[in-house]
N, C-alpha and C positions, 0 to 999 in steps of 0.2 A: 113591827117595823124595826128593822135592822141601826142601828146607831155605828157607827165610825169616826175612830179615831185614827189620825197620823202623828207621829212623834219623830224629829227631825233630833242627829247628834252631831255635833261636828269638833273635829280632832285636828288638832296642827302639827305639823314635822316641828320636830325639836333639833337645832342642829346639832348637837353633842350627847342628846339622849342616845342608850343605846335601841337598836334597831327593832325591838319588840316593845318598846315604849305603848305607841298608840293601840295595839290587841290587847297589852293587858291592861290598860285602863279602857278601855270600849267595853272588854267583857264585866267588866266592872259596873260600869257605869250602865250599859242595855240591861245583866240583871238583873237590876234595883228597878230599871222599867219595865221590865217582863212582871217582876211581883208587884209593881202600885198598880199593873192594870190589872192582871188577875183578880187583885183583892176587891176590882170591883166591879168585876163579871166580866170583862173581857177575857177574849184570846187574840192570839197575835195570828195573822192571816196571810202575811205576808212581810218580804224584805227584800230592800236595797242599799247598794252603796254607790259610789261615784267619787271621783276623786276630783281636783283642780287646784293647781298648783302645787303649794305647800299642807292643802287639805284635805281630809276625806269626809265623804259625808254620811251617816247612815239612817235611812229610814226604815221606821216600824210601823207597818198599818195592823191594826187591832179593829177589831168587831164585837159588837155583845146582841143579844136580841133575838 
């Protein structure tokens, strides 16, 4: 049986940061969770983003099994 995980990120406008603020800390931050799930037999199966307002948001769906 297939087990599933989703892992939700979410990143806020900074008004004075410059304008690649939030890509490099997202790539930062997804892969530190690309590696905690690999290490424990997941893969990553799928992804989304979405934004609303000042936010965006990014999900990771992961599967092991």
């Amino acid at each position: 049986m297939k087990e599933y995980k989703l892992e939700s990120l979410i990143y806020y406008s900074k008004a004075f940061a410059h304008k690649e603020h939030i890509v490099e800390k997202s790539t930062e931050d997804i892969q530190a969770k690309l590696d905690e799930y690999t290490a424990k037999g997941y893969r990553l199966i799928s992804t989304d983003a979405t934004d609303f307002g000042f936010a965006v948001y990014f999900y990771l769906y992961f599967e092991r099994g």
